[in-house]
PDB file of N, CA, C and O in Angstrom:
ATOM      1  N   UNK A   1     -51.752-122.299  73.179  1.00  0.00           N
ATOM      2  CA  UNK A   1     -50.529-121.757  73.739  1.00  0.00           C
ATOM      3  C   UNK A   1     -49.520-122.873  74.050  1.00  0.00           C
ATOM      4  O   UNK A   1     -48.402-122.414  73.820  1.00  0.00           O
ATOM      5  N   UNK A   2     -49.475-123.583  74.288  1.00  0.00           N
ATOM      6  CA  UNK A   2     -48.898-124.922  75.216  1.00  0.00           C
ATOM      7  C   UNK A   2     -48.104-125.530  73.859  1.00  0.00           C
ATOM      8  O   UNK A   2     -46.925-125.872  73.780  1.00  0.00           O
ATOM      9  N   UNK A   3     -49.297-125.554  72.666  1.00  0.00           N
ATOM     10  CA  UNK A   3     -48.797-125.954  71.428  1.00  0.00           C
ATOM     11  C   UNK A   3     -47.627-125.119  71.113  1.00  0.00           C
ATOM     12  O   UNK A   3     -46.548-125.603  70.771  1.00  0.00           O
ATOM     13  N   UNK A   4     -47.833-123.968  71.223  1.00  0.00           N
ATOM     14  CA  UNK A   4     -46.805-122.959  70.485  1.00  0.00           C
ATOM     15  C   UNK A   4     -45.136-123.504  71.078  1.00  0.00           C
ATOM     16  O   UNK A   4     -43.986-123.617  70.654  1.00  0.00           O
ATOM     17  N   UNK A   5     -46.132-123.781  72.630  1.00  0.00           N
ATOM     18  CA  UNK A   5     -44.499-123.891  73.344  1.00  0.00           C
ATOM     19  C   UNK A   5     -43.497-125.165  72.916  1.00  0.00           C
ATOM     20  O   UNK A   5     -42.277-125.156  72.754  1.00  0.00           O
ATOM     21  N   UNK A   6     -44.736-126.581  72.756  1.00  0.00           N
ATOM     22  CA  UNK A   6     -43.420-127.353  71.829  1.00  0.00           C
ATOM     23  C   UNK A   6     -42.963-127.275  70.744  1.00  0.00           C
ATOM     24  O   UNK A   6     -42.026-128.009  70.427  1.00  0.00           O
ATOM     25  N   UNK A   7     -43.466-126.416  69.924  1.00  0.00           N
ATOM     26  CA  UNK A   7     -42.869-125.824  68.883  1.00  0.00           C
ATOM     27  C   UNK A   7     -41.740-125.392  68.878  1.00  0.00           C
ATOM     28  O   UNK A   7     -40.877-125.662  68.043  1.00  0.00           O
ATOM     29  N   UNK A   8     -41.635-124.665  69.824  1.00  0.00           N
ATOM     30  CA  UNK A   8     -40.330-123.513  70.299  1.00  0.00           C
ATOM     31  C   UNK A   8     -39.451-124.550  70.528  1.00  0.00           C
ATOM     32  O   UNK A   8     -38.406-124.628  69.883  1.00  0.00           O
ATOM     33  N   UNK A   9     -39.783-125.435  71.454  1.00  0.00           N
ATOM     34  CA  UNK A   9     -38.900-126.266  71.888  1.00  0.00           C
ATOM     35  C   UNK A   9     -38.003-127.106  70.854  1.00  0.00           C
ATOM     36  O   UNK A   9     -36.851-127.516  70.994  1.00  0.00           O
ATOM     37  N   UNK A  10     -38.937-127.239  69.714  1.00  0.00           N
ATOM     38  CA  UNK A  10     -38.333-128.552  68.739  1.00  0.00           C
ATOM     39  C   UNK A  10     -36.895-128.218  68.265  1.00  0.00           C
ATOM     40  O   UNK A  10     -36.341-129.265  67.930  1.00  0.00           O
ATOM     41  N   UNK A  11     -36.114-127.169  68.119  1.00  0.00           N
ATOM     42  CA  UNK A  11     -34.850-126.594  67.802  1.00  0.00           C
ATOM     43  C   UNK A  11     -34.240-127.390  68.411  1.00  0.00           C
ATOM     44  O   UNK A  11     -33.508-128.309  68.044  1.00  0.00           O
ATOM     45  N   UNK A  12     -34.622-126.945  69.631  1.00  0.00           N
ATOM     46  CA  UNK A  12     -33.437-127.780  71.047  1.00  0.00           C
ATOM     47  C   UNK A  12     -33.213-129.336  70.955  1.00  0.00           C
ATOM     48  O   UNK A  12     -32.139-129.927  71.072  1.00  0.00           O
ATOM     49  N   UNK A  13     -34.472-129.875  70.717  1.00  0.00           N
ATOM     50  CA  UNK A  13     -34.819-131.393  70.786  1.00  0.00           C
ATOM     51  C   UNK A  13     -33.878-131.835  69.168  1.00  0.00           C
ATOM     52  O   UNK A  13     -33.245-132.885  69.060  1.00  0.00           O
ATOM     53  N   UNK A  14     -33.958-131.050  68.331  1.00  0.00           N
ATOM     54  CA  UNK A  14     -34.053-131.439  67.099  1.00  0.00           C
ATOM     55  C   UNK A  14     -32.263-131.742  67.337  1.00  0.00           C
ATOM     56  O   UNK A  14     -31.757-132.823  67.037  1.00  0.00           O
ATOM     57  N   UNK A  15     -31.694-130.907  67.757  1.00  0.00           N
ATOM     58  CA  UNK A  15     -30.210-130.682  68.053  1.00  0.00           C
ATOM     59  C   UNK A  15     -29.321-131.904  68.890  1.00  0.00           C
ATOM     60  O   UNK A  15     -28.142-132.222  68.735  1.00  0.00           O
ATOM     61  N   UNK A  16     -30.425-132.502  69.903  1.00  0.00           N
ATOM     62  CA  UNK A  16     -29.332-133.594  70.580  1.00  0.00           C
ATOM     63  C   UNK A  16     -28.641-134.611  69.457  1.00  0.00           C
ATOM     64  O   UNK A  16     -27.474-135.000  69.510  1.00  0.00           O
ATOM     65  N   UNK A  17     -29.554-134.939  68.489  1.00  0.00           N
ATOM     66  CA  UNK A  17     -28.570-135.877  67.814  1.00  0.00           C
ATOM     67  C   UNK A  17     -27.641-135.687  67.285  1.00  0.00           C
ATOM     68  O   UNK A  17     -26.948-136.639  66.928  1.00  0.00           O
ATOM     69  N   UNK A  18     -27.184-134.093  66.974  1.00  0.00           N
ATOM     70  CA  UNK A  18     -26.619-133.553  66.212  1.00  0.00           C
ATOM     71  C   UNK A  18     -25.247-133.967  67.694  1.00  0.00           C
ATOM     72  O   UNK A  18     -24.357-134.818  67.690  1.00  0.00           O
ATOM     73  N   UNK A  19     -25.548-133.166  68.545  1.00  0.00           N
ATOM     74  CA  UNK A  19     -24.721-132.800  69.559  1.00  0.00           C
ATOM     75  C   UNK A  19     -23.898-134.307  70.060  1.00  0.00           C
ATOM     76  O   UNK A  19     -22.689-134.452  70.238  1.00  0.00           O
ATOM     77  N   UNK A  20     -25.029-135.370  70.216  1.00  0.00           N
ATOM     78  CA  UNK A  20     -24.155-136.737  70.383  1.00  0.00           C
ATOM     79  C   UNK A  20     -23.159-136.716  68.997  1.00  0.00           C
ATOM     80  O   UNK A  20     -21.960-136.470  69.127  1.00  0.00           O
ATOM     81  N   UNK A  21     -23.617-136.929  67.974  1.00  0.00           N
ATOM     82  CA  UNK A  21     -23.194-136.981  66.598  1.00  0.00           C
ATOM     83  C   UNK A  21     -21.768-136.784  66.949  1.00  0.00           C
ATOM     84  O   UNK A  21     -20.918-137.662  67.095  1.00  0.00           O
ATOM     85  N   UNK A  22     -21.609-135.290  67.081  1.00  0.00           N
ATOM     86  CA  UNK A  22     -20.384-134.503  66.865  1.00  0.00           C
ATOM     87  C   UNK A  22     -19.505-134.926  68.040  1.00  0.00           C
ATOM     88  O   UNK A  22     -18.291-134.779  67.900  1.00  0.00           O
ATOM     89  N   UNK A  23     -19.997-135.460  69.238  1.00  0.00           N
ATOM     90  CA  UNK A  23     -18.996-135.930  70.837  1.00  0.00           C
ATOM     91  C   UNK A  23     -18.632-137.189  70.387  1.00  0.00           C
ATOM     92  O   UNK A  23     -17.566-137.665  70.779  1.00  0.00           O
ATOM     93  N   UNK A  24     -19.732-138.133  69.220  1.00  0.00           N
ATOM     94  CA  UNK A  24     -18.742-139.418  69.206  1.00  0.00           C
ATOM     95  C   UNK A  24     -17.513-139.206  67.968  1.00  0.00           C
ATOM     96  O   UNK A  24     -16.510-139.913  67.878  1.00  0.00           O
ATOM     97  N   UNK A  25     -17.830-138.172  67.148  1.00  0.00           N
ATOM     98  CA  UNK A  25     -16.764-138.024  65.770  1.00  0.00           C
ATOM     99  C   UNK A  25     -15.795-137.471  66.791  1.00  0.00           C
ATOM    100  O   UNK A  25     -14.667-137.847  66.473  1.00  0.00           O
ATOM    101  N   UNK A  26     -15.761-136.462  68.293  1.00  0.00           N
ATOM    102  CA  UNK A  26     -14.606-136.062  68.551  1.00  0.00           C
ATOM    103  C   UNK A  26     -13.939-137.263  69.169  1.00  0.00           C
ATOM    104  O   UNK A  26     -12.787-137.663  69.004  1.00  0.00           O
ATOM    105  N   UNK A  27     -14.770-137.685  69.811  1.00  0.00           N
ATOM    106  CA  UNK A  27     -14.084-139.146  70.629  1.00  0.00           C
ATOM    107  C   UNK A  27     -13.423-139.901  69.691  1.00  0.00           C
ATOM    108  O   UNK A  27     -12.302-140.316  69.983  1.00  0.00           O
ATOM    109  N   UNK A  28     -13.901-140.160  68.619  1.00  0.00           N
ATOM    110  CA  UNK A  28     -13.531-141.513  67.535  1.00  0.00           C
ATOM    111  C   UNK A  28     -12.038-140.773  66.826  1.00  0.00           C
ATOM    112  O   UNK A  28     -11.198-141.478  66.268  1.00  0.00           O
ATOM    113  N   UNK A  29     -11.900-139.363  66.951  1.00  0.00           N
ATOM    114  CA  UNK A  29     -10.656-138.570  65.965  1.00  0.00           C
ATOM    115  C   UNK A  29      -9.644-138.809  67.345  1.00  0.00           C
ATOM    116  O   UNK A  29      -8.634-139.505  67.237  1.00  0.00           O
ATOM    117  N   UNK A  30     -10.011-138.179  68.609  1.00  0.00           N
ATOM    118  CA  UNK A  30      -9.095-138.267  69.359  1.00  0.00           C
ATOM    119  C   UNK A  30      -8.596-140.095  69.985  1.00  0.00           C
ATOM    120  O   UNK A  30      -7.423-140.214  70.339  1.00  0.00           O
ATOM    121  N   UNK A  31      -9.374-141.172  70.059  1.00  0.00           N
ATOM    122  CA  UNK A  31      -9.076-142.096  70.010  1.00  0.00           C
ATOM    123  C   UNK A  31      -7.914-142.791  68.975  1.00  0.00           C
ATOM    124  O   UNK A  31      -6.979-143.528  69.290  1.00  0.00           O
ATOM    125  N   UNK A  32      -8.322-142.273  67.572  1.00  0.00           N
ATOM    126  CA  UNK A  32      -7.534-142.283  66.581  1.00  0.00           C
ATOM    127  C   UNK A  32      -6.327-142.214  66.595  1.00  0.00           C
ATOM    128  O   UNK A  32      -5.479-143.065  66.325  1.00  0.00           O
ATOM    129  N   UNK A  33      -6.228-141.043  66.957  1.00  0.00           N
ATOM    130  CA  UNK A  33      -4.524-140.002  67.193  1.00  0.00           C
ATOM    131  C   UNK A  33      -3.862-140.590  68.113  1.00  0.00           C
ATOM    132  O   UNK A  33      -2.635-140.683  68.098  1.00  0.00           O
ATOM    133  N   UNK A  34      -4.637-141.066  69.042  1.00  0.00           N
ATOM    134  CA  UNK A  34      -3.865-141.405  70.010  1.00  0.00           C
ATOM    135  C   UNK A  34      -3.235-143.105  69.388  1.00  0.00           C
ATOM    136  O   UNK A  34      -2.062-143.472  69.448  1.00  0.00           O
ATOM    137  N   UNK A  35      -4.230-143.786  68.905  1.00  0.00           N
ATOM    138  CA  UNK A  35      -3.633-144.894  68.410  1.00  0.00           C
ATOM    139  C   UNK A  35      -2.446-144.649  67.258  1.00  0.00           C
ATOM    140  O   UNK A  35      -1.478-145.346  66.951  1.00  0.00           O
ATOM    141  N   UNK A  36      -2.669-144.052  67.022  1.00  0.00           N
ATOM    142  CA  UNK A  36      -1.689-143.122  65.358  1.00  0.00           C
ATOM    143  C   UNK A  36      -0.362-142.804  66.048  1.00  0.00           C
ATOM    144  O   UNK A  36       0.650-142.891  65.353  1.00  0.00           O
ATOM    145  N   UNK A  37      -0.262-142.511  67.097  1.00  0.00           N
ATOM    146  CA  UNK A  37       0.741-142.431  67.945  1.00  0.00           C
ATOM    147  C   UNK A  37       1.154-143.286  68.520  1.00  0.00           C
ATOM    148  O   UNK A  37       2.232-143.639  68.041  1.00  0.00           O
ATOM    149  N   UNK A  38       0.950-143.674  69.091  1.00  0.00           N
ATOM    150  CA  UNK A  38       1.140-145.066  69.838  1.00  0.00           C
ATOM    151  C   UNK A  38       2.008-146.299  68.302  1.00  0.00           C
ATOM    152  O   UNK A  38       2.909-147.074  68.622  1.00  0.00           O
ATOM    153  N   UNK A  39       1.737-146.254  67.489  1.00  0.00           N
ATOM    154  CA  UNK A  39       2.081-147.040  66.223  1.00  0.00           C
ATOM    155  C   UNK A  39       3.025-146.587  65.571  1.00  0.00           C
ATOM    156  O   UNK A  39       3.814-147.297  64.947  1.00  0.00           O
ATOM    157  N   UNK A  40       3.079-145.056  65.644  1.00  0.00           N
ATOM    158  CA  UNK A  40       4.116-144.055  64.851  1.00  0.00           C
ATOM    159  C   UNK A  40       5.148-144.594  66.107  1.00  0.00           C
ATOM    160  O   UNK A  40       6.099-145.308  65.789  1.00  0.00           O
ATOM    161  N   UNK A  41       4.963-144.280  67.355  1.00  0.00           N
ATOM    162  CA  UNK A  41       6.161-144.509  68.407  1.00  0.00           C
ATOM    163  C   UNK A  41       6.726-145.456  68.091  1.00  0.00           C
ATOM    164  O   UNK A  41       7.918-145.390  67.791  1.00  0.00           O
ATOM    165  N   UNK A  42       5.719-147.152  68.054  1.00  0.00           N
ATOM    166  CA  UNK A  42       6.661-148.305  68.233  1.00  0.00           C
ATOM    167  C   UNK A  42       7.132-148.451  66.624  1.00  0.00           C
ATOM    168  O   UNK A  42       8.155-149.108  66.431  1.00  0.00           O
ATOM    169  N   UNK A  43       6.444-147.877  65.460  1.00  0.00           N
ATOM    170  CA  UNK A  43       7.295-147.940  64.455  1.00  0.00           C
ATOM    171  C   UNK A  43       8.734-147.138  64.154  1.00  0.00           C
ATOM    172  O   UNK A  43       9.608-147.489  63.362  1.00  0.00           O
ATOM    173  N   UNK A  44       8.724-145.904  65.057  1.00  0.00           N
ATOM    174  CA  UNK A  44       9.919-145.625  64.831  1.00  0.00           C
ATOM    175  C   UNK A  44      10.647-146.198  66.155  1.00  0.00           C
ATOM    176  O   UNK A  44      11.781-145.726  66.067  1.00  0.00           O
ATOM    177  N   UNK A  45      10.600-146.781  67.048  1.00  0.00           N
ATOM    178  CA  UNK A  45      11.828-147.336  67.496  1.00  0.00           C
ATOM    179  C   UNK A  45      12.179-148.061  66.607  1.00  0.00           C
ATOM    180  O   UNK A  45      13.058-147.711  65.819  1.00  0.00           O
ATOM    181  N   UNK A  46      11.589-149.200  66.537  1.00  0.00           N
ATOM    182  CA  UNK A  46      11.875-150.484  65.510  1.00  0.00           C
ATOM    183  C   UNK A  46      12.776-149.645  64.389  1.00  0.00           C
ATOM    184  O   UNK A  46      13.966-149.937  64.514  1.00  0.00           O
ATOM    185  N   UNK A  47      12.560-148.798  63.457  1.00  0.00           N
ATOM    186  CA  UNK A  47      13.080-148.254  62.398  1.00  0.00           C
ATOM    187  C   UNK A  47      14.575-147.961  63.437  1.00  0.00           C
ATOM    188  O   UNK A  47      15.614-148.207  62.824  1.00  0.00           O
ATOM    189  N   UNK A  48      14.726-147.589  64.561  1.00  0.00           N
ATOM    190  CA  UNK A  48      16.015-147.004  65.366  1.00  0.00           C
ATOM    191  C   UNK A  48      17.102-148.432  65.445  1.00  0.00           C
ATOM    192  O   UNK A  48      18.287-148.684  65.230  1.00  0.00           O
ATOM    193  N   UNK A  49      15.961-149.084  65.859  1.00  0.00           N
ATOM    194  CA  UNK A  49      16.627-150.406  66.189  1.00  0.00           C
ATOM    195  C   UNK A  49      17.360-150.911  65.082  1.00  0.00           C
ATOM    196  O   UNK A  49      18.447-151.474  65.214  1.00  0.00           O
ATOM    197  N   UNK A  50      16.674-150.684  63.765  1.00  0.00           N
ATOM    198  CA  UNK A  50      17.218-151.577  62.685  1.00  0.00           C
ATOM    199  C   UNK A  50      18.502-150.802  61.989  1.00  0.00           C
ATOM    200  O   UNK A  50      19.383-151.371  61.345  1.00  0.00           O
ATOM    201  N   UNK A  51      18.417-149.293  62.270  1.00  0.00           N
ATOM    202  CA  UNK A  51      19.354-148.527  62.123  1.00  0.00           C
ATOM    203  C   UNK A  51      21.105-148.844  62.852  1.00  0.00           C
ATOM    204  O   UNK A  51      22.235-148.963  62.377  1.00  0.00           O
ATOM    205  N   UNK A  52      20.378-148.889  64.489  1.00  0.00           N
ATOM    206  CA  UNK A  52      21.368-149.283  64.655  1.00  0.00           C
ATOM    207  C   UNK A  52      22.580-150.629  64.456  1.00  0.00           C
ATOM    208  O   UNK A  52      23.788-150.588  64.224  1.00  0.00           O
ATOM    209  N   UNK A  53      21.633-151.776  64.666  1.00  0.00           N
ATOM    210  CA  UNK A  53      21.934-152.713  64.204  1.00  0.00           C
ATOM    211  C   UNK A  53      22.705-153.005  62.757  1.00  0.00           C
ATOM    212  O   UNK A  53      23.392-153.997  62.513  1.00  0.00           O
ATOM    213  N   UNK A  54      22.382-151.742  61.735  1.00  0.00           N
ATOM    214  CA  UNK A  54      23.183-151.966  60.377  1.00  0.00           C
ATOM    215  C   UNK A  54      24.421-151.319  60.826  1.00  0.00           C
ATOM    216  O   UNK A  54      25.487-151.676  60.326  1.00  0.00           O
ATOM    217  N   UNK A  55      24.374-150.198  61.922  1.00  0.00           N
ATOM    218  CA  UNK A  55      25.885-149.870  61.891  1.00  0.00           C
ATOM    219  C   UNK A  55      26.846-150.688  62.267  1.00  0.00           C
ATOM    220  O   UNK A  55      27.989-150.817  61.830  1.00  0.00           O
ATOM    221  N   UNK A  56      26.057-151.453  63.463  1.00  0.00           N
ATOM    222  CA  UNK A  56      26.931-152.312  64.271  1.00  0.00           C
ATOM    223  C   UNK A  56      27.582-153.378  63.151  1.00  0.00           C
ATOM    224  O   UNK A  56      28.798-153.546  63.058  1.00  0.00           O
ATOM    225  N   UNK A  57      26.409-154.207  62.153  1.00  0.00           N
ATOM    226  CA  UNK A  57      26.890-154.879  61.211  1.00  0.00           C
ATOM    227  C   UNK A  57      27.877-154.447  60.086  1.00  0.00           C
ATOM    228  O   UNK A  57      28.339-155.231  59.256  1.00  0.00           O
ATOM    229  N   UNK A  58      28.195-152.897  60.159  1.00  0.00           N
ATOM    230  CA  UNK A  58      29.073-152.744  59.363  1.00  0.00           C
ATOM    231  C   UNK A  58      29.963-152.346  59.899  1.00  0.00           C
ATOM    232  O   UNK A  58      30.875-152.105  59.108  1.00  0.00           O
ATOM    233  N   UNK A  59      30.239-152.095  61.095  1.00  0.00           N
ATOM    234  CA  UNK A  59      31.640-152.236  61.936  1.00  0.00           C
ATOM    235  C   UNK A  59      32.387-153.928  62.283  1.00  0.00           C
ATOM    236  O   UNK A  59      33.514-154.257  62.653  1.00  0.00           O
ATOM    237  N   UNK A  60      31.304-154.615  61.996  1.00  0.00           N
ATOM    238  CA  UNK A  60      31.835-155.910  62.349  1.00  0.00           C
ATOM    239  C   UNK A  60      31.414-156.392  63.554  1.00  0.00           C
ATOM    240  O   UNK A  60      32.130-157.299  63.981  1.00  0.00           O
ATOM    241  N   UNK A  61      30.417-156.062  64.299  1.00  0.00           N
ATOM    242  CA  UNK A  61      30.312-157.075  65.417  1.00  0.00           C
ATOM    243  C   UNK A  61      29.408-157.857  65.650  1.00  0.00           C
ATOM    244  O   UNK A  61      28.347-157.797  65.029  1.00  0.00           O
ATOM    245  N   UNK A  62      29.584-158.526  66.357  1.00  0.00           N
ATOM    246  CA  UNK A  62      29.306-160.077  66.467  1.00  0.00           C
ATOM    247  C   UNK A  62      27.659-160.282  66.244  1.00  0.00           C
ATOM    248  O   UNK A  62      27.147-159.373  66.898  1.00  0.00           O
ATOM    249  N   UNK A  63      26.738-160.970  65.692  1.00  0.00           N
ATOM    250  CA  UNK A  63      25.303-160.912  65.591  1.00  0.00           C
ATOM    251  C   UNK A  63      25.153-160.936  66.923  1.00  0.00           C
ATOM    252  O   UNK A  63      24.844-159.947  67.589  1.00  0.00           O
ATOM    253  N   UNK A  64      25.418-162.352  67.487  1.00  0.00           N
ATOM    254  CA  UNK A  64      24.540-162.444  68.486  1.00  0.00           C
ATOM    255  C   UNK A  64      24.208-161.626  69.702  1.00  0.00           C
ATOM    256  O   UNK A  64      23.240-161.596  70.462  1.00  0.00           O
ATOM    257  N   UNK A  65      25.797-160.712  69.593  1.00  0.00           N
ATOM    258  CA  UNK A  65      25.476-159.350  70.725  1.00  0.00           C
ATOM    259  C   UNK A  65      24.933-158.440  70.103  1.00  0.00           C
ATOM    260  O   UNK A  65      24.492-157.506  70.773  1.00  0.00           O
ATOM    261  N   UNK A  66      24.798-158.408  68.763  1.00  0.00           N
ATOM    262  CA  UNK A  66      23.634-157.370  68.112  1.00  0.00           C
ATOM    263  C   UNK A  66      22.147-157.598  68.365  1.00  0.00           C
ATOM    264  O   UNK A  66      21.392-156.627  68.401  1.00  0.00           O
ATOM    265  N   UNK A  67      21.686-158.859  68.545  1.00  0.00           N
ATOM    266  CA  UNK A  67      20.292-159.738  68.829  1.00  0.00           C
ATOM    267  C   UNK A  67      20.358-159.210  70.107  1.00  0.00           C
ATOM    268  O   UNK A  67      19.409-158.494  70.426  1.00  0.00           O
ATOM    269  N   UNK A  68      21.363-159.406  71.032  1.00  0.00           N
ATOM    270  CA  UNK A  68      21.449-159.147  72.416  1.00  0.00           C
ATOM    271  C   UNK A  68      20.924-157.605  72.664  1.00  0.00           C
ATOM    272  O   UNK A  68      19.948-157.322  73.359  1.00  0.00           O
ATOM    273  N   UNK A  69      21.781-156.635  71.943  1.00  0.00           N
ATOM    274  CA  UNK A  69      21.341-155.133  72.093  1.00  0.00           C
ATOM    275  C   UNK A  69      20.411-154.872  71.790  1.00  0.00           C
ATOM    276  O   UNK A  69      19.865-153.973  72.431  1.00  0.00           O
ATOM    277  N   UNK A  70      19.682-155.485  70.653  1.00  0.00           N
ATOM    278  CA  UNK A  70      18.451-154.974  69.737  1.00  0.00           C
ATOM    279  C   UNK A  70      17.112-155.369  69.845  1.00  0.00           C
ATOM    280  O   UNK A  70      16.057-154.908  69.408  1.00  0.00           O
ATOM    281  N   UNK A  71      17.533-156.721  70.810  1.00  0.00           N
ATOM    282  CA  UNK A  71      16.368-157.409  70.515  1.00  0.00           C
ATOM    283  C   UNK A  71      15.472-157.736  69.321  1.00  0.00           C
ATOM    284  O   UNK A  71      14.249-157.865  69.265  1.00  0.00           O
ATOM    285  N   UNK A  72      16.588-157.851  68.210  1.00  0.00           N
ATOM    286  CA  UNK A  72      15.987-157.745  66.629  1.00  0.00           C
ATOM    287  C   UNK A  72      16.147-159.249  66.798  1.00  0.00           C
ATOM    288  O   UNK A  72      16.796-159.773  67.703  1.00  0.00           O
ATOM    289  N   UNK A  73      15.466-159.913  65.801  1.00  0.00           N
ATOM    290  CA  UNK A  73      15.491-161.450  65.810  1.00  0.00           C
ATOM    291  C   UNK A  73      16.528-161.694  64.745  1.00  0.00           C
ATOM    292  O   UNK A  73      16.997-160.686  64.216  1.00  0.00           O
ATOM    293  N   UNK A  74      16.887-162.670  64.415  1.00  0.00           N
ATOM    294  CA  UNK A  74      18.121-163.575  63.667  1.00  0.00           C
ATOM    295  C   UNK A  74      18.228-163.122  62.448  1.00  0.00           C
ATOM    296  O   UNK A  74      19.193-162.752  61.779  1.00  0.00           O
ATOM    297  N   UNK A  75      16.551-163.240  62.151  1.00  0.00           N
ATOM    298  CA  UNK A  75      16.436-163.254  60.548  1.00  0.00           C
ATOM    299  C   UNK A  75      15.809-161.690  60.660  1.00  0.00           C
ATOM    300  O   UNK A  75      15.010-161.699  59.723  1.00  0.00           O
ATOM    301  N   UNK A  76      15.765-161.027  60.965  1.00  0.00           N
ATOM    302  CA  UNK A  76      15.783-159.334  60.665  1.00  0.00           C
ATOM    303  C   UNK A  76      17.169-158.700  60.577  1.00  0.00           C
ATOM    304  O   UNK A  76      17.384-157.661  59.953  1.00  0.00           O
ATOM    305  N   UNK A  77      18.208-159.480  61.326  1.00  0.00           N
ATOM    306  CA  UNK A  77      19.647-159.222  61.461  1.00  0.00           C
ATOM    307  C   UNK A  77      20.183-159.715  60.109  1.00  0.00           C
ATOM    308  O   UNK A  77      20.948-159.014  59.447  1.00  0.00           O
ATOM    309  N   UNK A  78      19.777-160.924  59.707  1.00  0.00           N
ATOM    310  CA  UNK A  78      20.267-161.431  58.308  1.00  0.00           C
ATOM    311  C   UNK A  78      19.829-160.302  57.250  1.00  0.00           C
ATOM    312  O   UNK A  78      20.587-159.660  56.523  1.00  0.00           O
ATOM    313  N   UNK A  79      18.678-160.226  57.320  1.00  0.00           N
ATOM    314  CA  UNK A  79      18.227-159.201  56.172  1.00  0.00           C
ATOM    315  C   UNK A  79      18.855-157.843  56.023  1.00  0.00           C
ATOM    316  O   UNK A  79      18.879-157.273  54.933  1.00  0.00           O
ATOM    317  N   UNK A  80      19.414-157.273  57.232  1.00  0.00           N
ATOM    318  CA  UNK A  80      19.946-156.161  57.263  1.00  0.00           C
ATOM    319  C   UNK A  80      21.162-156.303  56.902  1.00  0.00           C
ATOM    320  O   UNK A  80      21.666-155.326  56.348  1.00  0.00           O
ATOM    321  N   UNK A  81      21.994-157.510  57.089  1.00  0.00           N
ATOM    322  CA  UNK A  81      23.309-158.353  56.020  1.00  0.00           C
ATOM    323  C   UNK A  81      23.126-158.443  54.611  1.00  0.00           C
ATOM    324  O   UNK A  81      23.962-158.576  53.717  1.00  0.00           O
ATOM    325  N   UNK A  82      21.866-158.347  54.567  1.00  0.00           N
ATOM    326  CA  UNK A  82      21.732-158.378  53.371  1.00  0.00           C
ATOM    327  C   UNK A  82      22.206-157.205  52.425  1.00  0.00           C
ATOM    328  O   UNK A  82      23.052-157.092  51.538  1.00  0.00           O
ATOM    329  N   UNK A  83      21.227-156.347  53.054  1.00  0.00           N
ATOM    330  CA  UNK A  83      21.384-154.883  52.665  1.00  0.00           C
ATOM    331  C   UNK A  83      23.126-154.260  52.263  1.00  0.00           C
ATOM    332  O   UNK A  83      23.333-153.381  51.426  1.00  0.00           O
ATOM    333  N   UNK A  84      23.937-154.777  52.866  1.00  0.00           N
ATOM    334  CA  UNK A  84      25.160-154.407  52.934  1.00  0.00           C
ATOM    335  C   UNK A  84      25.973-155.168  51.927  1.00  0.00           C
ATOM    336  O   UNK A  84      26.951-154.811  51.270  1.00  0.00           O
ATOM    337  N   UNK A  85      25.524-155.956  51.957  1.00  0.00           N
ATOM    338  CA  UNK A  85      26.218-156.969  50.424  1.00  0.00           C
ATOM    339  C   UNK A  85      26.182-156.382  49.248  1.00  0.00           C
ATOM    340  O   UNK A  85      27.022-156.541  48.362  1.00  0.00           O
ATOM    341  N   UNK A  86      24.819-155.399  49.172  1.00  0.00           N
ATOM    342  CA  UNK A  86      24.332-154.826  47.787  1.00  0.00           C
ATOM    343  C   UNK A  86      25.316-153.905  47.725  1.00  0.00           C
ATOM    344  O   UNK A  86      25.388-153.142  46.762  1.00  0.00           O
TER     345      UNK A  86
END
């Protein structure tokens, strides 16, 4: 009888690995996303930043108060001069 009973039992037992299994794939997807976000955010400011910065460069004003607003560096400001030449 006793036998029968760990028998019964083995379903349950058989299942924890399954059950960790599936809590670290949710942890590891939601960790993910959240980093996926976090990267999507600071990539699209940066993309905002560089946006703005081409308008400013095609109105004419001054780099260094564009560096000032943007906090874009010298040579990301040049390159976006660039762009406008073409």
């Amino acid at each position: 009888m006793e036998e029968a009973r760990r028998f019964e039992d083995a379903d349950e037992i058989l299942e924890i690995p399954i059950s960790y299994e599936e809590r670290g794939k949710k942890k590891g997807l939601e960790q993910g996303l959240k980093e996926g976000l976090k990267e999507g955010l600071k990539e699209g400011l940066e993309r905002g930043k560089k946006e703005v910065a081409l308008e400013l460069l095609k109105k004419g004003i001054d780099i260094e108060l564009i560096i000032e607003a943007t906090k874009l560096s010298l040579e990301e400001i040049e390159r976006l001069e660039k762009q406008i030449e073409r």
